[in-house]
NUNUBA-345260 format. One line per field, with one value per residue (C-alpha): residue number from 1; residue in one letter; y, x, z. Coordinates in Angstrom, 3 decimals, decimal comma, m for minus. Example, Ala and Ser with C-alpha at 12.3 -4.5 7.8 and 13.67 -1.06 7.14 Angstrom:
% residues 2
pos = c(1:2)
code = c(A:S)
north = c(m4,500:m1,060)
east = c(12,300:13,670)
up = c(7,800:7,140)
//
This chain:
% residues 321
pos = c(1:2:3:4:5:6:7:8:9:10:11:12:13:14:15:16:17:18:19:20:21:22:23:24:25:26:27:28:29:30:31:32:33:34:35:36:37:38:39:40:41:42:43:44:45:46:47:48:49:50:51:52:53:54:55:56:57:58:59:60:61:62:63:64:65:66:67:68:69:70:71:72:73:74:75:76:77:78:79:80:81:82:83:84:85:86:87:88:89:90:91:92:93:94:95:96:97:98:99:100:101:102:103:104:105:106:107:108:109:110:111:112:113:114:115:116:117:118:119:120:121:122:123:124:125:126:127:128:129:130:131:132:133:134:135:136:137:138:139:140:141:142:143:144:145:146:147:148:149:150:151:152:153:154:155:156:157:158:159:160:161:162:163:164:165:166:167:168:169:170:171:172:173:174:175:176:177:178:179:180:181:182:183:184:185:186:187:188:189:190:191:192:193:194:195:196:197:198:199:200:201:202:203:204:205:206:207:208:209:210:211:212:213:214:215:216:217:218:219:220:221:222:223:224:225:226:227:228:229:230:231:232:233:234:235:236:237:238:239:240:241:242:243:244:245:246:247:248:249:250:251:252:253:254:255:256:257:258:259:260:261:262:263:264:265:266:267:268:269:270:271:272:273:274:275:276:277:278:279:280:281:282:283:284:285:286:287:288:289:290:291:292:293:294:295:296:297:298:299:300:301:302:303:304:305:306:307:308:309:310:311:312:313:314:315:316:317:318:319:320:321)
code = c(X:X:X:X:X:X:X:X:X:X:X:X:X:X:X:X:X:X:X:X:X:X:X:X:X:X:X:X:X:X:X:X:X:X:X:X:X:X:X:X:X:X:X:X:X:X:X:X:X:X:X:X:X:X:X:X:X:X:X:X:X:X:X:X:X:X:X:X:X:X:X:X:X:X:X:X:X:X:X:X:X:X:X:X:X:X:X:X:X:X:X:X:X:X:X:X:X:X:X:X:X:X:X:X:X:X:X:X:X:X:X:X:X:X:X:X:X:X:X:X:X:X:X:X:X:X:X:X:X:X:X:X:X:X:X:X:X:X:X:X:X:X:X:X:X:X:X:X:X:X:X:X:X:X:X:X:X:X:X:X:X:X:X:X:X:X:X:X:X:X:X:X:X:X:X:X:X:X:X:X:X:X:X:X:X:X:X:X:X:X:X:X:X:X:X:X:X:X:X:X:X:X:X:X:X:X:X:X:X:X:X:X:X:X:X:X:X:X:X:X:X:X:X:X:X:X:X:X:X:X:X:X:X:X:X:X:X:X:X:X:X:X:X:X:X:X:X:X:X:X:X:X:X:X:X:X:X:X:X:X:X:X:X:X:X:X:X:X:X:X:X:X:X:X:X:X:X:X:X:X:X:X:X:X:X:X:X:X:X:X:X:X:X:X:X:X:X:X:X:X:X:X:X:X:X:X:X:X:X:X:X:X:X:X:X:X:X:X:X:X:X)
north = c(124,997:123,029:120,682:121,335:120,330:119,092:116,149:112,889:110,030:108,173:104,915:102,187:100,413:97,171:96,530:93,898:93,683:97,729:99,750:102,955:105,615:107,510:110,959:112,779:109,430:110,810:113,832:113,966:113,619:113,343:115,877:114,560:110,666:111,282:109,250:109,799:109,714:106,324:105,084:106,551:104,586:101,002:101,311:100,813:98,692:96,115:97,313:96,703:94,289:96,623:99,780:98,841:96,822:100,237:102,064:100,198:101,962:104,939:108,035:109,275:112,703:113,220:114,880:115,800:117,587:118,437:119,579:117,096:117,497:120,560:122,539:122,883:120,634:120,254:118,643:117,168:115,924:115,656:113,358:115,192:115,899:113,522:110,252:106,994:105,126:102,585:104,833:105,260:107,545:108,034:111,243:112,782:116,079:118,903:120,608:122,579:124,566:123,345:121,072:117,974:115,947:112,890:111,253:108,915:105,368:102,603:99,509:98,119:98,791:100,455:103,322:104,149:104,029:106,202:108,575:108,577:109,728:112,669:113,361:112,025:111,632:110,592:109,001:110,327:107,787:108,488:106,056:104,672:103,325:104,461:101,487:103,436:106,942:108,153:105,713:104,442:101,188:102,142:103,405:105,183:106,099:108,710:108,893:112,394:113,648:117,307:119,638:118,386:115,146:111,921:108,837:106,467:108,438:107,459:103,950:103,921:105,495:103,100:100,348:101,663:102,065:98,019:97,425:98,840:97,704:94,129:94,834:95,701:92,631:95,634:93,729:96,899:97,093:99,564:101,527:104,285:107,764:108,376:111,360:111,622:109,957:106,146:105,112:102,416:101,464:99,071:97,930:98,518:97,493:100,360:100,810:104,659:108,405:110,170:111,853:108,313:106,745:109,826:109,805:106,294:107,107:110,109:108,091:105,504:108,226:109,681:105,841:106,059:109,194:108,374:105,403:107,476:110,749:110,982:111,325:114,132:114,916:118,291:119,951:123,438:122,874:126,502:124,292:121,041:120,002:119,908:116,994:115,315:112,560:113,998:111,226:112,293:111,427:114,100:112,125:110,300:113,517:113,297:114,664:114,044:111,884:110,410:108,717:105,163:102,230:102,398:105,682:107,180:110,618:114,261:113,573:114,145:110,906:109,559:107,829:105,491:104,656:101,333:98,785:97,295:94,106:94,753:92,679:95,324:98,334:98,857:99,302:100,836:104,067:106,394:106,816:103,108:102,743:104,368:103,919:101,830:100,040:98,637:97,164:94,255:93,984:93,862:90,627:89,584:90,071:90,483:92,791:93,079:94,422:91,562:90,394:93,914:93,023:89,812:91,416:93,455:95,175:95,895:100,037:99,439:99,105:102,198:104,323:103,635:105,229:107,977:108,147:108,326:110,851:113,038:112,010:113,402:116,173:115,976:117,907:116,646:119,082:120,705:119,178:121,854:124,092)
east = c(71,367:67,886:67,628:65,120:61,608:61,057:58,374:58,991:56,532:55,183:55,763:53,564:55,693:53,808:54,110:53,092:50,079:49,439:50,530:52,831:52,520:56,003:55,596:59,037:61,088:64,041:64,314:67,384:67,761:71,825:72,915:76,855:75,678:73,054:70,396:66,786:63,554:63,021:66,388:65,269:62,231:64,347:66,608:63,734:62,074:65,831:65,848:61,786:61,503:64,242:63,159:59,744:61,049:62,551:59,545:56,254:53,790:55,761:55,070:57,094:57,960:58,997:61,905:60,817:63,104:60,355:63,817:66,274:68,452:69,903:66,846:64,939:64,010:60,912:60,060:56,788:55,081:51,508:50,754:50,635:47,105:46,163:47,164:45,496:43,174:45,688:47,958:48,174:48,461:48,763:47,337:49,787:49,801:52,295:51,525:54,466:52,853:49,103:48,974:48,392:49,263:48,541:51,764:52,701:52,571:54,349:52,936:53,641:56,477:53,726:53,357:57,057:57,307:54,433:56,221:59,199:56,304:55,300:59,359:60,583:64,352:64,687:62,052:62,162:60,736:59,795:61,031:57,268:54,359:51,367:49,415:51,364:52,796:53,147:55,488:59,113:59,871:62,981:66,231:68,444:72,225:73,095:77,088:77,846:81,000:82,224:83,786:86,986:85,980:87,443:85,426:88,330:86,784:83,583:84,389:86,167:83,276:81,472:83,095:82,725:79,284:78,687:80,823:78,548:75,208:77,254:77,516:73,601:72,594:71,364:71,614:72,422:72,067:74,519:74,388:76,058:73,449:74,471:76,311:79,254:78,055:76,864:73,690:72,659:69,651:68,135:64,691:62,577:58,903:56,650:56,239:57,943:56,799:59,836:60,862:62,342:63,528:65,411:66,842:67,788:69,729:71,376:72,516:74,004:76,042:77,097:78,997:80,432:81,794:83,479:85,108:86,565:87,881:86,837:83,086:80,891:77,536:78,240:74,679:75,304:77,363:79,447:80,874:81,862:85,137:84,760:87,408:85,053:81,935:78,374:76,833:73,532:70,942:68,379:67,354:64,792:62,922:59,118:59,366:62,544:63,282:66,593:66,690:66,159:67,661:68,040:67,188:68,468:70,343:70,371:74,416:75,883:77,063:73,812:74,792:72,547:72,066:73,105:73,042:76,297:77,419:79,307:82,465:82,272:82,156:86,308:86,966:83,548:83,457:80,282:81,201:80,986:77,617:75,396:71,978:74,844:76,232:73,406:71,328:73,891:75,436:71,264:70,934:74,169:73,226:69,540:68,261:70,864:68,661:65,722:65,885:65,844:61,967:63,049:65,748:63,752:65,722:64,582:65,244:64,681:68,567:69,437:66,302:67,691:71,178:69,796:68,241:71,410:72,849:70,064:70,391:74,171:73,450:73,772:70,798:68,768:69,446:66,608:65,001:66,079:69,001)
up = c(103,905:103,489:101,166:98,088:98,809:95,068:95,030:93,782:93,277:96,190:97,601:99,049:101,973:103,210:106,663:109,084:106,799:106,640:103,255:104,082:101,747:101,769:99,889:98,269:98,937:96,922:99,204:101,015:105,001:104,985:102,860:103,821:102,479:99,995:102,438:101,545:103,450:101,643:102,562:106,656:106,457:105,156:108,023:110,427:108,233:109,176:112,636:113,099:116,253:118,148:117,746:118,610:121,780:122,881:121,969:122,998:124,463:125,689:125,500:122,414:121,512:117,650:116,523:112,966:109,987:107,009:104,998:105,941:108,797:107,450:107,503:111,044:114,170:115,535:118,363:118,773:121,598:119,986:117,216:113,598:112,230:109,577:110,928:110,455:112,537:113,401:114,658:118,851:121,222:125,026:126,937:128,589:130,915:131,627:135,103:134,735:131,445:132,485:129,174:127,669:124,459:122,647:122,153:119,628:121,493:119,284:119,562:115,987:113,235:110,817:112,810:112,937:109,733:109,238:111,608:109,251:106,554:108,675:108,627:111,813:112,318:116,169:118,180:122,190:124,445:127,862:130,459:131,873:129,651:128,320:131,297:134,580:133,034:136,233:137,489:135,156:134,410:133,102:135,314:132,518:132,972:131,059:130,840:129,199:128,436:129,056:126,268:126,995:128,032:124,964:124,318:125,691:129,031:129,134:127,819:131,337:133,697:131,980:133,066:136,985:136,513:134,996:138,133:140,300:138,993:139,268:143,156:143,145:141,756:138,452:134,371:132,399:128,669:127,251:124,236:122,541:122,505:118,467:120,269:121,950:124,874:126,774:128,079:130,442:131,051:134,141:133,782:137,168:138,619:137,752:141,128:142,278:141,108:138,795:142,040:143,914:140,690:140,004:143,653:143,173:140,007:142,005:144,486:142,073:139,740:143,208:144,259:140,743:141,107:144,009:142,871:139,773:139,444:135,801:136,536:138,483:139,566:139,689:138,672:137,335:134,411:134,534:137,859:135,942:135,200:131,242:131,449:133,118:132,572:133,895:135,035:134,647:136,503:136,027:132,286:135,067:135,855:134,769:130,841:130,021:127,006:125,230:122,271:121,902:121,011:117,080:117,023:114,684:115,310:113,127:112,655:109,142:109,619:110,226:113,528:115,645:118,989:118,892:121,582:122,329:124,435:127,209:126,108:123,070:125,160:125,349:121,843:120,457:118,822:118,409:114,244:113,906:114,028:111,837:108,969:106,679:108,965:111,074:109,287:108,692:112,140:113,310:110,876:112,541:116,035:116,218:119,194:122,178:123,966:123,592:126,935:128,926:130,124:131,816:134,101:136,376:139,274:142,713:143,589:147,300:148,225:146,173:147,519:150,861:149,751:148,816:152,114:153,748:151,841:152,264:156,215:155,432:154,213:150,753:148,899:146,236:142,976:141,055:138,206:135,972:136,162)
//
């Protein structure tokens, strides 16, 4: 049931130099937990230089909750009306519906925070940036788990896949999606269209699969083994967003998507890692993912892979299904 939508008095948030205003902070986002739309906007406030490392100047697409995450979800691709002059945006087209949006485009912890303002609960990054939208700079492995399909599961496909971006000569910087669920992600040259990167990630999930039966490519998902780890790599098709690191997720438990180090990855559980619990292991650790821009990974040797599978026989999937 939504949570009431009874005002309390405002805030003023300063940050990096910019005052915040945060209207109804006492209204409540986690009905399970109590958390309020003040206590959402002081978890990014002790998560800042992450979640703005994951976010900068991609395109961002909002997943707002104006009643809490009890009440409804809407996704928004173009930035709300009534936003300050400091906030950004990057113009962004959809030839599939013959539209465009001005996206939210982090470049600075003020404007996330004003995004928590507007309601925002998850922030959606795309994989390229706002200077070359048109072409990634970010190779994401999506490792999700069927119905039927434990975390002890994909804990182990995960360890395949770190084994095989080991053989490419690929640094991959896991984290937990704040589902049930593992990403990777590989940062590339901006330098391919969606289509290649995408084929390049296909390729990859295909030499994990066959090194383990406990992960598939299968595309339709009425044909997947629901024991089974989808290892997939459509979440590099033009448009499609995840959420990002620190993000956090519209879970009762109010889970993030927290980066992890790989020596962690055995024992982790998706539960441990949520708004109360981050902040301190963030002070602990800092940003695990701080060096992802300085480990840039050549595509050409997976690209050519992909080539031979096609040459094979094997068919590239559609982009949506």
């Amino acid at each position: 049931m939504p949570t009431s939508r009874g005002s309390s008095p405002a805030t003023e948030l300063e940050v990096g130099g910019r005052s915040v205003r945060i209207s109804n902070p006492d209204r409540v986002y986690f009905p399970d937990l109590g958390l309020t739309k003040l206590d959402l906007a002081r978890y990014y406030l002790s998560v800042g230089d992450g979640i703005v490392t994951a976010l900068r100047e991609r395109p961002c697409m909002m997943h707002r909750f104006p009643d809490g995450i009890a009440g409804e979800r809407v996704h928004q691709k173009r930035l709300p009306r009534g936003a300050p002059d400091w906030m950004e945006t990057v113009h962004v087209t959809f030839p599939r519906w013959n539209r465009t949006a001005d996206e939210l485009c982090v470049t600075e912890l003020a404007q996330v925070i004003w995004s928590v303002q507007m309601s925002c609960v998850e922030f959606h990054p795309w994989n390229s940036r706002r200077g070359h939208v048109e072409q990634p700079d970010e190779w994401r492995i999506d490792l999700d788990p069927g119905d039927d399909c434990d975390f002890a599961t994909v804990r182990r496909v995960c360890g395949v896949a770190q084994e095989v971006l080991a053989e490419l000569g690929a640094v991959g910087w896991p984290k937990t999606t704040g589902s049930k669920g593992i990403h990777v992600y590989v940062r590339i040259a901006p330098e391919h269209g969606f289509r290649d990167v995408r084929r390049a990630a296909l390729a990859f999930a295909r030499e994990v699969e066959r090194r383990t039966e406990e992960a598939t490519t299968t595309w339709w998902r009425k044909d997947r083994d629901p024991r089974k780890v989808f290892v997939d790599f459509n979440q590099n098709a033009r448009d499609h967003t995840i959420a990002a690191a620190y993000s956090v997720r519209a879970t009762p438990d109010a889970r993030v998507s927290a980066p992890l180090r790989w020596d962690e990855m055995p024992d982790c559980e998706p539960g441990d890692f949520t708004m109360l619990t981050m902040p301190r292991r963030y002070a602990e650790l800092g940003d695990l993912h701080a060096g992802i821009d300085d480990a840039v990974y050549d595509l050409a040797p997976l690209l050519e892979r992909a080539a031979r599978d096609e040459a094979e026989g094997h068919e590239e999937p559609p982009e949506e299904g």
